[in-house]
Residue, then its C-alpha position, 0 to 999 in steps of 0.5 A: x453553522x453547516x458542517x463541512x462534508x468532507x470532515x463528515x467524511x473524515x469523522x466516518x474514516x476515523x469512526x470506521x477504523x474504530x469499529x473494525x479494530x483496525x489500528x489507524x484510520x490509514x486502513x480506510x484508505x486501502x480499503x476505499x482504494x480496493x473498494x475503487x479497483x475491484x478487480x485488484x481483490x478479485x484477481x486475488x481471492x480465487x482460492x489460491x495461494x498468493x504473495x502479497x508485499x507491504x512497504x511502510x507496513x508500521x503500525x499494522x493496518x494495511x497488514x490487517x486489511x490484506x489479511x482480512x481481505x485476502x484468506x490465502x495470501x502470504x503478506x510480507x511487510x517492510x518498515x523502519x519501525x519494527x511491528x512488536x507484537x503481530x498478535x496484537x493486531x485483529x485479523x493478521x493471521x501470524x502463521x501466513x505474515x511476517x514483517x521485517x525492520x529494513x531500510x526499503x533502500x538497502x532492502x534487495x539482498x532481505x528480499x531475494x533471501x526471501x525468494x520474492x523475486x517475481x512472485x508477488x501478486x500484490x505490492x502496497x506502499x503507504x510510505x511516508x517520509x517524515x514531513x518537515x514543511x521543506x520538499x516533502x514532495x521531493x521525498x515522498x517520490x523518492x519512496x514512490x520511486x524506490x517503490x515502483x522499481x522494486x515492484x516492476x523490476x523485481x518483485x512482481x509476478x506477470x498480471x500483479x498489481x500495485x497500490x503506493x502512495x505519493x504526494x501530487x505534484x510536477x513529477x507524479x504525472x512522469x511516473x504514471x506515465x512509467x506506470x501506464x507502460x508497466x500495467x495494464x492500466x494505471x491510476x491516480x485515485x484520492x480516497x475519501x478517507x485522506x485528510x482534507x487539504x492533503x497532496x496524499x493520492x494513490x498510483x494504482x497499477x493494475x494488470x503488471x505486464x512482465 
């Protein structure tokens, strides 16, 4: 019996995340994402120090990844889950990250304490509403949503860039739409690394204009 490429693929994505000491397979993606859109880590590594803010950031993994990638940043991560132990997780720098357990929708005065108001050059969300069968689709764009506001009504700094997951559907094109205004261009991109049959795809704004 033949096997099915894709499940090679997402065997690799699983293997991959295992070999790197990365905590889930869900650094695979932002890894294949930043691999996709080079000039999102170029624009990121010129010796600078930058912000870089990680909404749905429980268990860790995009944590370690921004903290691999990207030798000067400082990485603030968002989550309803608390991370407990930073230490645990290979390549985060705990002198140059800090997470927080919060609500993203009731999160503005935590960020303005934190001075982030546009000042960040990155802004990822793999957020994931809890599935449930019945409009998942409804929820994951309300986190996209809430997101995508955050990021270019507050938070970015002028030629920042934004990663966020959603799942596809009628009203994902409206906001690529929105994103197309906000960034110099913009993206929808499904790494290989996502599971097969999955609505799961990235927005990718790259270039913020201010």
């Amino acid at each position: 019996m033949a096997k099915n490429p894709r499940m090679a693929v997402l065997d690799f994505a699983s293997r991959e995340a295992k070999r790197s000491q990365y905590c889930s397979r869900a650094a695979v993606k932002l890894e294949q994402l930043l691999l996709k859109f080079p000039k999102v880590l170029s624009s990121l590594q010129k010796g600078k120090v930058v912000k870089c803010v990680d909404l749905g950031c429980h268990p860790g993994s995009w944590l370690q990844v921004l903290s691999r990638k990207i030798k000067k940043a400082e990485i603030y991560g968002f989550d309803l889950n608390e991370i407990e132990s930073l230490e645990s997780l290979k390549y985060v720098d705990v002198n140059r990250t800090r997470t927080f357990q919060c609500d993203v929708f009731e999160s503005d005065a935590l960020m303005n304490s934190l001075q982030l108001d546009k000042n960040v050059n990155l802004l990822t969300s793999d957020m994931m509403a809890k599935t449930t069968g019945h409009d998942d689709a409804t929820a994951s764009h309300e986190l996209a949503v809430r997101a995508f506001e955050l990021a270019t009504k507050d938070l970015l700094a002028k030629d920042a860039h934004f990663v966020c997951k959603i799942f596809e559907s009628e009203e994902t094109r409206a906001l690529k739409m929105e994103a197309k205004k906000a960034f110099a261009s913009a993206s929808l991109f499904r790494p290989d690394a996502v599971r097969k049959g999955s609505r799961e795809i990235y927005m990718v704004g790259v270039g913020f204009k201010g």
